[in-house]
C-alpha positions in Angstrom: 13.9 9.2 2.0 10.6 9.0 0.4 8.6 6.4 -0.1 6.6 6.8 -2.9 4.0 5.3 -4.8 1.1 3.4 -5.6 -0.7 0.7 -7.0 -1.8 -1.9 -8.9 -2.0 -4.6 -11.3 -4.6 -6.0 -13.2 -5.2 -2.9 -15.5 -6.4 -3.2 -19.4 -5.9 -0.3 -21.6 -7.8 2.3 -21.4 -11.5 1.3 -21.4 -13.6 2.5 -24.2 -17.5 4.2 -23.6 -19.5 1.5 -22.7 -23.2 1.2 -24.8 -26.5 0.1 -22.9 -27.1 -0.7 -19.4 -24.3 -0.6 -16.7 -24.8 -3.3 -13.9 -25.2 -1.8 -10.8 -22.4 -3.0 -8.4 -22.3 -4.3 -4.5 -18.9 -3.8 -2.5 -19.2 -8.0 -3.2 -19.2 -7.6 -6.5 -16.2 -5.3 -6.5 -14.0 -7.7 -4.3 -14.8 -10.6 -6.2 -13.9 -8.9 -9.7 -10.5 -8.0 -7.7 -9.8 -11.2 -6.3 -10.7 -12.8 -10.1 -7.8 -10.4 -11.3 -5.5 -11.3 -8.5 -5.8 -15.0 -9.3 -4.9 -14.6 -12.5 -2.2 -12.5 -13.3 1.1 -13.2 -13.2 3.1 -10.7 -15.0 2.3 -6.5 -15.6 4.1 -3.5 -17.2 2.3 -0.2 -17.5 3.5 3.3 -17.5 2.8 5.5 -14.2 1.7 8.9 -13.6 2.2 9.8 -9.9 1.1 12.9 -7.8 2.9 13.4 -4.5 1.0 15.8 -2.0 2.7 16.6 1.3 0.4 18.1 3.6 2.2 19.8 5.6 3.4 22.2 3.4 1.0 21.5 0.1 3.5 20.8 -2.3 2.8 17.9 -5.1 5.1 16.7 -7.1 4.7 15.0 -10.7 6.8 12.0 -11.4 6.0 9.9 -14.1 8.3 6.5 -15.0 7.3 2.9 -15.9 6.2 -0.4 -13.6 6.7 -3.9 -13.5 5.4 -6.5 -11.7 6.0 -10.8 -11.6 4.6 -13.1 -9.0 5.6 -14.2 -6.7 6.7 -10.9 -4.9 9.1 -8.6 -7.1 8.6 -5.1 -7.8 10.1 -2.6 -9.8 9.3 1.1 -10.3 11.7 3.2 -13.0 11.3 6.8 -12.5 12.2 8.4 -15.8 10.7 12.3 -14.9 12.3 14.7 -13.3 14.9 12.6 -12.0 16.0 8.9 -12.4 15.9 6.7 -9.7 14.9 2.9 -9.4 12.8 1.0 -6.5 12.9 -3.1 -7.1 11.8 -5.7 -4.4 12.5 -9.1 -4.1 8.9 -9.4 -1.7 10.9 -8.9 1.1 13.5 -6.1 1.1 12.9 -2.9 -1.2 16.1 -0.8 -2.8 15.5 2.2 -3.6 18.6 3.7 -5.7 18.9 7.4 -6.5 22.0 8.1 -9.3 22.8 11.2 -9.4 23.1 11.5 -5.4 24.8 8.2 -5.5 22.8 6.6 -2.9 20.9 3.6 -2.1 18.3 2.6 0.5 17.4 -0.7 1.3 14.4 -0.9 4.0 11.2 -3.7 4.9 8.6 -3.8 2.3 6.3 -3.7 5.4 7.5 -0.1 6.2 7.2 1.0 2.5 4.1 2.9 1.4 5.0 2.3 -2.5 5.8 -1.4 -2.1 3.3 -2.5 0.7 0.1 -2.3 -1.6 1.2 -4.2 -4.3 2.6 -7.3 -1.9 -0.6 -8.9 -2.4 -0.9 -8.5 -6.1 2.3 -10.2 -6.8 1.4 -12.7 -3.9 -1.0 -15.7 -3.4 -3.3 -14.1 -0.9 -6.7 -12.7 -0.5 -7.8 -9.3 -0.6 -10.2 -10.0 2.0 -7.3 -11.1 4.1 -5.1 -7.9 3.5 -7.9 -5.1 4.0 -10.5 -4.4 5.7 -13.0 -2.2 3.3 -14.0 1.0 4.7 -16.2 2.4 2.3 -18.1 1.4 -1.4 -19.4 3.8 -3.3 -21.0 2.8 -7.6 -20.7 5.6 -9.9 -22.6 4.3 -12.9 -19.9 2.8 -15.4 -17.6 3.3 -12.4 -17.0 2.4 -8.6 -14.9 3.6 -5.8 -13.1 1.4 -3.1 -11.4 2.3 -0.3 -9.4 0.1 2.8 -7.5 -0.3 5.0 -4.6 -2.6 5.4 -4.9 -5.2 8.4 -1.4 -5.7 8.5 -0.2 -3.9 12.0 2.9 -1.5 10.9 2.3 -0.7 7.7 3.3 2.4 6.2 0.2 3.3 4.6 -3.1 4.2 6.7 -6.1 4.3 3.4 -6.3 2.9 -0.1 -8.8 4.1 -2.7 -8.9 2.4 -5.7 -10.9 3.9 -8.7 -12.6 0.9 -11.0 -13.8 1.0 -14.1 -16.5 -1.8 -14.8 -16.4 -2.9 -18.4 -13.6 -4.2 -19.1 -12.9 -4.2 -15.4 -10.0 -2.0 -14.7 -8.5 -0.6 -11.8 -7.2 3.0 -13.3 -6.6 5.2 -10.1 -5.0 4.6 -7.1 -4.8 7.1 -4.1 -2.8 5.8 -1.3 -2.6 8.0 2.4 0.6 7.4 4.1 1.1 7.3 7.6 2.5 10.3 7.9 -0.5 12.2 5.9 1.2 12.5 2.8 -0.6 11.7 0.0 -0.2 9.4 -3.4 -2.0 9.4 -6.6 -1.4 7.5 -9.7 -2.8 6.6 -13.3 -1.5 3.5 -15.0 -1.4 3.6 -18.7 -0.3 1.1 -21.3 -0.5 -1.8 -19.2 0.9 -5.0 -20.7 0.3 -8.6 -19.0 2.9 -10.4 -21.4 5.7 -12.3 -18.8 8.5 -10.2 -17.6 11.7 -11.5 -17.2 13.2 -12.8 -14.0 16.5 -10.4 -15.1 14.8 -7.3 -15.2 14.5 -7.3 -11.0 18.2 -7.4 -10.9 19.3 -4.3 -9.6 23.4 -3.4 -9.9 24.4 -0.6 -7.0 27.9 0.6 -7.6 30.7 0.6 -5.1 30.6 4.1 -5.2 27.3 4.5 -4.1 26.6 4.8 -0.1 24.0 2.5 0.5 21.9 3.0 4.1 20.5 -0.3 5.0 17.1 0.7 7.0 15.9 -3.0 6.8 18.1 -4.0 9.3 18.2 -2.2 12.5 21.5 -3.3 13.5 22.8 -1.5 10.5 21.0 2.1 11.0 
């Protein structure tokens, strides 16, 4: 199974060309704009764009598909392109449901490289106390961030997130998994208006084998 994805709440639409003097930007100043973001929202929707790379054989693969996001903790990523399938998390376990296999996985958020970044987003916690920042680079009307999680386990090894300044958004995400496969992702008309509880029900049918990797007991 794959575990895809990406990142990350707290976008605007795209930005427009910003007139006049960009401030110049400290690795502070970036946390602090993404802790003010975290604070606040509560509810996103955006469309995705996502580039899988494996590395050991080069292949990427385009999917594209739509996000949704409600604190605290659920998570729900509809692929659309090439092929339908669904991931939704309650925070704590992640299904991932494929259709036309008629299969389901349900495994740990913690061992999920497409849920795992976004558990703090949809949380109350600080970035501060999720990563660890590795490097900061300002680009003019743009900055760079990468970290790394502090969590022990996780399924991810690197986060970069790609800023834009004004109006703060965060509008790439590249996320290194574990196992050196890499994620990138553009979010697109991102919408903050509340998402309904409902639409993080997920209904597997009793046709569909479901492998249940989040319990070890089952495997």
């Amino acid at each position: 199974m794959s575990s895809l994805l990406l990142f990350l709440a707290f976008f605007q639409p795209a930005p427009s060309p910003v007139e006049g003097p960009v401030e110049t930007w400290t690795v502070d100043t970036a946390l602090a704009k993404l802790q003010a973001r975290v604070d606040t929202i509560t509810d996103l929707t955006a469309d995705f764009r996502q580039e899988a790379v494996k590395t050991d054989s080069g292949l990427t693969i385009e999917r594209r598909g739509k996000l949704y996001l409600k604190k605290p903790g659920l998570m729900r990523f509809d692929y659309a392109e090439p092929d339908p399938m669904f991931y939704v998390s309650d925070g704590r376990v992640l299904v991932q449901y494929l259709p036309a296999d008629r299969l389901a996985y349900k495994l740990a958020v913690q061992g999920s490289s497409l849920a795992g970044p976004f558990r703090f987003l949809v949380g109350a916690g600080r970035v501060t106390d999720e990563f660890e920042v590795k490097e900061f680079k300002d680009q003019g009307e743009r900055a760079e961030l990468t970290v790394v999680p502090k969590e022990k386990g996780a399924a991810y090894t690197k986060l970069t997130l790609g800023l834009h300044k004004v109006p703060f958004a965060i509008d790439r995400l590249a996320i290194v998994e574990s196992t050196g496969n890499v994620n990138r992702l553009e979010l697109t008309n991102q919408a903050t208006a509340p998402v309904p509880r409902e639409a993080f029900d997920v209904t597997i049918p009793a046709d569909v084998r479901v492998h249940d990797l989040s319990n070890p007991a089952a495997r």
